[in-house]
C-alpha positions as CSV (number, residue, x, y, z in Angstrom):
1,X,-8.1,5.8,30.5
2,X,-4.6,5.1,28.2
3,X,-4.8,7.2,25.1
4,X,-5.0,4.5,22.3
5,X,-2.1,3.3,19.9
6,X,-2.2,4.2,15.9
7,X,-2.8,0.8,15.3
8,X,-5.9,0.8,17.5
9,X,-7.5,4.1,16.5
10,X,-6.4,2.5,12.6
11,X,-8.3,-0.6,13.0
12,X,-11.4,1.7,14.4
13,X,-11.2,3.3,11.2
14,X,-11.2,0.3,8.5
15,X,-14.1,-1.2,11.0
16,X,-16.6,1.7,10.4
17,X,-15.1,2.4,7.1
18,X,-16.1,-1.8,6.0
19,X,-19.4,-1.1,8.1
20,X,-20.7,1.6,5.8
21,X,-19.7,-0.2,2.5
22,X,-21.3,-3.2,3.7
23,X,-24.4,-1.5,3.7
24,X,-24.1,-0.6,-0.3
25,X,-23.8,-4.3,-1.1
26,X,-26.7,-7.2,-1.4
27,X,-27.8,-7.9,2.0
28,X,-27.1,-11.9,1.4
29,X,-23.7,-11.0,1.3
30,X,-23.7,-9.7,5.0
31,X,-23.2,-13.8,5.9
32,X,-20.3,-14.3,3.8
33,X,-18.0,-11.3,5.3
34,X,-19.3,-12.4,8.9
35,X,-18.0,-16.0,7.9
36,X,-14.5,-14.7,6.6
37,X,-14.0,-12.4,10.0
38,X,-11.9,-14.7,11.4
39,X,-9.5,-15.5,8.6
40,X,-8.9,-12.2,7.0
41,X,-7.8,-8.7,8.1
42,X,-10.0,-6.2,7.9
43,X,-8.3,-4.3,5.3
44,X,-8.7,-7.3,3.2
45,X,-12.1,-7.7,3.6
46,X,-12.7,-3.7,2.8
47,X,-11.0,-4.7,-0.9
48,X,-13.3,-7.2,-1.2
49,X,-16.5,-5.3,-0.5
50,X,-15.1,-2.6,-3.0
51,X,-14.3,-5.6,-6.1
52,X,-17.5,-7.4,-5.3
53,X,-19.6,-3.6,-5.1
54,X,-18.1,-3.4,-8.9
55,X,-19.3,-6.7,-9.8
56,X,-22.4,-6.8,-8.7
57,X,-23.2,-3.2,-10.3
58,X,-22.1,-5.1,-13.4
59,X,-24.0,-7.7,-13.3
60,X,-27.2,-5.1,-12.5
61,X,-26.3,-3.3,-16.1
62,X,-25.3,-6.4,-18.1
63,X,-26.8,-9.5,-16.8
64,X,-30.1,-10.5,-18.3
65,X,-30.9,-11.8,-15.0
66,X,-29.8,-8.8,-13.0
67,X,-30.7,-6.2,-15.4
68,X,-32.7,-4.1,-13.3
69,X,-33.3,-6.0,-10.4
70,X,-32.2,-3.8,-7.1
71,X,-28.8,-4.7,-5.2
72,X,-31.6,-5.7,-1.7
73,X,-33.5,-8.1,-3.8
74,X,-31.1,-10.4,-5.5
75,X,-30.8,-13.5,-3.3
76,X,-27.5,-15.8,-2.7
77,X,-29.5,-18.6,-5.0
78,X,-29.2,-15.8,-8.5
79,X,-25.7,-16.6,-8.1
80,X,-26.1,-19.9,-9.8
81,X,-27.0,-17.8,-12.6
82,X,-23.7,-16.8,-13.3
83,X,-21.5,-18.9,-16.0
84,X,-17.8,-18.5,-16.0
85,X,-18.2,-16.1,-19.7
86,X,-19.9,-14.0,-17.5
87,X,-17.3,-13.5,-14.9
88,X,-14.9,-13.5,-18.0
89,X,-17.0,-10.5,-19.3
90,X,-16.6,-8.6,-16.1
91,X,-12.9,-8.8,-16.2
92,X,-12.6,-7.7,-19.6
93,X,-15.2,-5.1,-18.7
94,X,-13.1,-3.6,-15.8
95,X,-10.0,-3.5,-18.2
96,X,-11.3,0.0,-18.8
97,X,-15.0,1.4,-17.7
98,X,-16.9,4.2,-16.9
99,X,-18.8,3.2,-13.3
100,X,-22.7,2.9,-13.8
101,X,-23.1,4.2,-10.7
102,X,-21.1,5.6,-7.4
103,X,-18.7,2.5,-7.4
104,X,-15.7,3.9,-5.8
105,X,-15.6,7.0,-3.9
106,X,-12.6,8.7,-5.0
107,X,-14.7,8.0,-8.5
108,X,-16.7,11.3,-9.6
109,X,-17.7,12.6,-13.0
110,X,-17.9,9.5,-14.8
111,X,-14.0,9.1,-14.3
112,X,-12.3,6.3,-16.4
113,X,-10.9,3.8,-14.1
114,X,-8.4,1.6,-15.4
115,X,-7.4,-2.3,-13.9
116,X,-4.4,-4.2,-15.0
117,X,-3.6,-7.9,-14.9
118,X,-2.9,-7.7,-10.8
119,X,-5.9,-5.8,-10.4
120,X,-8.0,-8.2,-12.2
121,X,-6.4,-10.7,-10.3
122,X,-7.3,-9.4,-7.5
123,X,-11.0,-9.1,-7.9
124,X,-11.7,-12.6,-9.1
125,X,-9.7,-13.7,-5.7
126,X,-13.2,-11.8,-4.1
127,X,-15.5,-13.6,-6.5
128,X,-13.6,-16.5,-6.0
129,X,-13.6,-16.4,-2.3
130,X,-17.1,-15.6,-2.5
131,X,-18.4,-18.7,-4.1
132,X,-16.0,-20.6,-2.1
133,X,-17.9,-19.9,1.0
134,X,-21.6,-20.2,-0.1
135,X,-20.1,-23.7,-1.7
136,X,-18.3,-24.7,1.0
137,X,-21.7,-23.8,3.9
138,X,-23.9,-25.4,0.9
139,X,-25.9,-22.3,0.2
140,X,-25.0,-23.1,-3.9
141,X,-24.0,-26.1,-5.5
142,X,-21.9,-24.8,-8.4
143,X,-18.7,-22.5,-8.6
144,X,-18.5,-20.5,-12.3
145,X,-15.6,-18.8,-10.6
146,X,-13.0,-21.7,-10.1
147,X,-13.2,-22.1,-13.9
148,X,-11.9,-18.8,-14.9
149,X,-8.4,-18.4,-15.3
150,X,-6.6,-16.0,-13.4
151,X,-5.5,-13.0,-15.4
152,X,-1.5,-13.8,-16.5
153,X,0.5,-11.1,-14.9
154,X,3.8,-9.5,-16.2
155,X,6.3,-9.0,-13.8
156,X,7.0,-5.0,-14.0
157,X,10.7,-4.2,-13.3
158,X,11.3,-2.3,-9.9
159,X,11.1,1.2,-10.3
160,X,14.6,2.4,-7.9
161,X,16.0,5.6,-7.5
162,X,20.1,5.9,-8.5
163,X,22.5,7.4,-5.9
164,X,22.4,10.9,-7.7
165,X,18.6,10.9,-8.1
166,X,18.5,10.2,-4.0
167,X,20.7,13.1,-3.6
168,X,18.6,15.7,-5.8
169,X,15.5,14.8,-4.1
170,X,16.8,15.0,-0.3
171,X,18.4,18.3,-1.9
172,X,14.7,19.6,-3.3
173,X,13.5,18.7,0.0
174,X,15.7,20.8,1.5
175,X,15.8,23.9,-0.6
176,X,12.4,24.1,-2.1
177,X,13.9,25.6,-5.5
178,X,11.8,24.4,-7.7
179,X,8.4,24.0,-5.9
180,X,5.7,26.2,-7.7
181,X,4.8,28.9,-5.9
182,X,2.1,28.2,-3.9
183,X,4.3,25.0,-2.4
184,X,7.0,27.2,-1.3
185,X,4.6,29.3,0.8
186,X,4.5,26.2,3.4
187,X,7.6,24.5,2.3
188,X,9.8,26.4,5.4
189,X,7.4,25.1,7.8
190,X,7.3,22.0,6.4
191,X,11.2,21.2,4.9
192,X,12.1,19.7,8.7
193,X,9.6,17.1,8.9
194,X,9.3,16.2,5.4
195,X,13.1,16.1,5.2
196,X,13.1,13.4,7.8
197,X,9.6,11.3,6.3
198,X,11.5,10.8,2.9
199,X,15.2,10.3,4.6
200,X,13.5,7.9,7.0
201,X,11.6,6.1,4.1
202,X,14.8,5.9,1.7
203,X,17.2,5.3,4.6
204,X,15.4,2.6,6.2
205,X,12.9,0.8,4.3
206,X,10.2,1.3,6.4
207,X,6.7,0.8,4.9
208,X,4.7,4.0,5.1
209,X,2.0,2.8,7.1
210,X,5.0,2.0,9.9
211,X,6.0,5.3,9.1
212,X,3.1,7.1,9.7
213,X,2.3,5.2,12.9
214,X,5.6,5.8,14.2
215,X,5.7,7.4,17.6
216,X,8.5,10.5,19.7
217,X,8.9,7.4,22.5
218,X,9.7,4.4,20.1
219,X,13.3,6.1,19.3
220,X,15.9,5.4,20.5
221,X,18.9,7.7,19.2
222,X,21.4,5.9,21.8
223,X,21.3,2.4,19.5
224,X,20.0,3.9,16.4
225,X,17.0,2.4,16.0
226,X,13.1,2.7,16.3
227,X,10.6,0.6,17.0
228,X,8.1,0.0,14.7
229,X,4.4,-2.2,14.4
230,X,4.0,-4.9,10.9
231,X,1.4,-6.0,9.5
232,X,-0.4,-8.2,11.9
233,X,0.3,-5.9,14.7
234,X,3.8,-7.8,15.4
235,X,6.9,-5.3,16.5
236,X,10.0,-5.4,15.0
237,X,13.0,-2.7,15.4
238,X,14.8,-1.0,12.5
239,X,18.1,0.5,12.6
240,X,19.4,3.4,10.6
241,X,22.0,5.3,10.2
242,X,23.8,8.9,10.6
243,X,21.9,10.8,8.2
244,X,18.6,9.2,8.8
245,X,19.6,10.3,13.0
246,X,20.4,13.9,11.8
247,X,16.8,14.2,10.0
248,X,14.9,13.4,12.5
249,X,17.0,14.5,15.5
250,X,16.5,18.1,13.6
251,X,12.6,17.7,13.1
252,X,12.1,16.2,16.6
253,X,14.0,19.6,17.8
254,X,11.7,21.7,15.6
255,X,8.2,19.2,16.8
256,X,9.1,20.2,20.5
257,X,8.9,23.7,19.9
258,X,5.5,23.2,17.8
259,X,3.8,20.9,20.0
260,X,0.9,19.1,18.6
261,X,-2.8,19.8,19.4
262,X,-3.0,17.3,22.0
263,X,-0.3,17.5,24.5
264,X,-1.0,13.8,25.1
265,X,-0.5,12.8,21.2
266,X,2.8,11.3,20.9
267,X,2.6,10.9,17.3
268,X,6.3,11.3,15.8
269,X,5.2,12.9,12.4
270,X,2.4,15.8,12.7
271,X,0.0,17.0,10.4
272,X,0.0,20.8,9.6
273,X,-3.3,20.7,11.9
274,X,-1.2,19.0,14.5
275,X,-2.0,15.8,14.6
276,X,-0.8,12.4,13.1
277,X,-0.2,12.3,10.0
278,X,-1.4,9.8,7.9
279,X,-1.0,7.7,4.7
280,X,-2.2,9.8,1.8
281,X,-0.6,13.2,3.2
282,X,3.1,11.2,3.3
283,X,2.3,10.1,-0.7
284,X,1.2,13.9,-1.7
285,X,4.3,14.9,-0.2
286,X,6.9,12.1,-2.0
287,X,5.0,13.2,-5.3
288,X,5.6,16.7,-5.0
289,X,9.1,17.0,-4.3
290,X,9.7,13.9,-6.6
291,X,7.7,15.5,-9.9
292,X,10.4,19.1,-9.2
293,X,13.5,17.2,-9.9
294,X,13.0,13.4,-11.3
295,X,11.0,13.8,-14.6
296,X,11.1,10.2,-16.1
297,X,10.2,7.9,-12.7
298,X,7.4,7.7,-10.7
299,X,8.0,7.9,-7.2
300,X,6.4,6.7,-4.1
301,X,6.8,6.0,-0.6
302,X,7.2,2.1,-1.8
303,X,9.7,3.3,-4.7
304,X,12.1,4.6,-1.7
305,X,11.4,1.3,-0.2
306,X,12.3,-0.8,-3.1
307,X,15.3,2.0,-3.5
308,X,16.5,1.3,0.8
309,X,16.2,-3.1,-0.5
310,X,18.6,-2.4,-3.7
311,X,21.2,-0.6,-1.7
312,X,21.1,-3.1,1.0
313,X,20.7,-6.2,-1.2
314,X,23.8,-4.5,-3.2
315,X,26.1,-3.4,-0.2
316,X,25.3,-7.2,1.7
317,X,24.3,-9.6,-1.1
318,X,22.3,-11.1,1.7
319,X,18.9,-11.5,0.5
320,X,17.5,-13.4,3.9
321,X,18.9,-10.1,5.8
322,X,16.8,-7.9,2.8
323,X,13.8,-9.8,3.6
324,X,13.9,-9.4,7.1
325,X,14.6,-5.9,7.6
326,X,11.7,-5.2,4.4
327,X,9.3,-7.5,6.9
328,X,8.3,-10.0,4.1
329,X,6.7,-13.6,5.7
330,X,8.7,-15.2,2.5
331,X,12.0,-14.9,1.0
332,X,11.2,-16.0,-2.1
333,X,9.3,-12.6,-2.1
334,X,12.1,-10.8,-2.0
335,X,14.3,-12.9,-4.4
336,X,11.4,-12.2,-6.9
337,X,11.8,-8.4,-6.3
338,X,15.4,-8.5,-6.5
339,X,15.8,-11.2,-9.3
340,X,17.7,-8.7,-11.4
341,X,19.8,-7.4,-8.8
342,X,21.0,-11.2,-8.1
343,X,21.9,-11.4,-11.1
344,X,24.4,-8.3,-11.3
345,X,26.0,-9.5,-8.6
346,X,26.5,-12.8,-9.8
347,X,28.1,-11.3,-12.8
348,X,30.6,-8.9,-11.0
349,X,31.0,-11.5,-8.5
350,X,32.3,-13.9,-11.4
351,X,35.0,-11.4,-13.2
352,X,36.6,-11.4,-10.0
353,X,37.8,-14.6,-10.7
354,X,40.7,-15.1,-12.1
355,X,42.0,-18.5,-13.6
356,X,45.6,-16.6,-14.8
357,X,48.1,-14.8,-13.0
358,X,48.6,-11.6,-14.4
C-alpha cells in the first residue's frame, strides 16, 4: 500500500480535528457544515466552527433568550431571535473577553483573548454564512446578520526584514551566540536544518505549510528548484538560488546520516523525534532565533515571506512575476501588499529622468 503524501495525512488531520469540534456545537448546526462541504475547504470550515463555538457561548451568557438554555437544546428557529445589536454586541464583546467557558483550546486560565478589525471580520463572515444557508434552504425567514457592518479594517504596513537584519539572523542561526542556555544545548543538532527552514523561507518565498510538507525527492539541485503543493492541492515549482542550494545541500548531507524513524518517510525537514516536521515547530523556531538578534520586529515564517516578495518585487519591478511565484489567485493581492514598494520605485524610477543635459 503507497505511504500517503503530507497533504493527505494533513487533510486526515483537519477532518477528525472539525469532527470533534462539531460535536461541542448546537446539533442544528450539523446541517449547515454538511451543506457548505462542497464549497469550502476544510480548514475553512474548522474557523468557522471555532467563531460560531464563541458566539453561541455568548449568546448562552448574554442573551435573554439563551441565558441558560444548553448548546443541544437551542433549535435553528431561536435564531430568529437574534437582532443585528445583538450580533453588534458580540463583536464588541470579542474586542477583548475572558471565555465563559473552554472556547478555544490553546485558551486556559481564563486567558484574555484579544480580536482586531480582521478578526472580527472574520467571524461575522461565519455568522454571516450561517444565516445565509438556513435563509437560503428556508429553515429562517430573516437575516440580522446582513445588516451589520463589517468591522472597517486598517491596512497594517508589511512588517520586512532589511538586508543587514537577514544577515544577522542567518548569522544567529548559524552560531547560536546569543541563544539562552538551555537553546544552545540542542542548537548543534539542530543549526543544519534550521539554517536551511529560514534560508529556504527568506530565499524563496515559500509559505510554511509548503515548507513543511516539502519532501527529499521533490528537489532537484540540477535546475535549482523544488517542487512544492498550494493551497488547493495544485503543484507549482520554485526556484532558488546559491545560498538557498548550499543550506539545504548541507542539511540533506547531515538528514542522510540521521535517517528518520521511518525509513520509508521521505519528509525533507525532520522533527527532533524524526519525523516531519510541522507548522507550529517551524514558527517556535523563526521566534527564537529572531527574538536573540532583531529586538524591535516581530518575525515569522510569513515576515520572511513578505521579506523574499520585497526583494523580488525591488530587484524585477514585476509585480505579476511577485504574485506568481508568492502563489496568490489575484494580483491585485499582491499590489495591495506591495502598494508602498510601488511607490518607491516609481519615485527612483522618475529622478532617473533627465530633461537637461548636464
Amino acid at each position: 500500500m503507497p505511504k500517503m503524501t503530507y497533504k493527505e495525512e494533513e487533510k486526515i488531520r483537519d477532518s477528525a480535528h472539525l469532527k470533534g469540534l462539531l460535536e461541542q456545537l448546537p446539533p442544528f448546526l450539523f446541517i449547515y457544515f454538511r451543506g457548505i462541504a462542497q464549497t469550502t475547504s476544510v480548514k475553512t470550515r474548522i474557523g468557522y466552527a471555532y467563531d460560531l463555538k464563541v458566539f453561541f457561548n455568548f449568546l448562552c451568557e448574554k442573551n435573554d433568550n439563551f441565558i441558560g438554555v444548553d448548546f443541544e437544546n437551542i433549535e435553528v428557529s431561536m435564531l430568529e431571535t437574534i437582532t443585528p445589536q445583538d450580533i453588534e454586541e458580540f463583536l464588541d464583546y470579542v474586542t477583548s473577553y475572558v471565555p465563559f467557558r473552554d472556547t478555544e483550546e490553546d485558551c486556559i486560565n481564563n486567558t484574555a483573548l484579544f480580536n482586531a478589525e480582521n478578526a472580527k471580520s472574520r467571524k461575522l463572515a461565519a455568522i454571516r454564512s450561517m444565516y445565509k444557508y438556513f435563509l437560503q434552504k428556508q429553515y429562517i425567514k430573516i437575516d440580522p446578520a446582513a445588516l451589520v457592518s463589517t468591522p472597517k479594517i486598517h491596512e497594517k504596513s508589511i512588517i520586512r526584514l532589511e538586508a543587514n537584519e537577514v544577515a544577522d539572523l542567518l548569522d544567529e542561526v548559524e552560531s547560536g551566540e546569543n541563544l539562552t542556555d538551555r537553546q544552545k544545548c540542542f542548537h548543534e543538532k539542530t543549526k543544519l536544518r534550521d539554517l536551511a527552514i529560514i534560508t529556504t523561507l527568506v530565499g524563496t518565498g515559500i509559505r510554511v505549510s509548503e515548507c513543511v510538507g516539502l519532501n527529499v525527492d521533490d528537489i532537484d539541485f540540477d535546475s535549482y528548484c523544488f517542487t512544492i503543493t498550494r493551497k488547493g492541492g495544485k503543484q507549482a515549482i520554485l526556484y532558488f538560488g546559491d545560498e538557498v542550494a548550499e543550506a539545504l545541500e548541507n542539511y540533506i548531507k547531515y538528514r542522510n546520516e540521521h535517517p528518520p524513524k521511518d525509513e520509508n518517510d521521505k519528509a525533507l525537514f525532520l522533527s527532533g523525534q524524526g519525523k516531519r516536521i510541522n507548522v507550529r515547530s517551524v514558527q517556535l523556531l523563526v521566534k527564537k532565533y529572531s527574538q536573540a538578534v532583531i529586538k524591535l520586529k516581530k518575525i515569522t515564517p510569513h515576515k520572511l515571506r513578505s521579506t523574499f516578495g520585497t526583494n523580488l518585487y525591488l530587484e524585477t519591478g514585476d509585480i505579476y512575476l511577485v504574485a506568481d511565484v508568492l502563489g496568490h489567485a489575484d494580483v491585485n493581492t499582491t499590489r495591495k501588499h506591495y502598494a508602498a514598494t510601488e511607490i518607491d520605485l516609481k519615485r527612483k524610477a522618475a529622478r532617473k529622468i533627465h530633461l537637461r543635459k548636464d
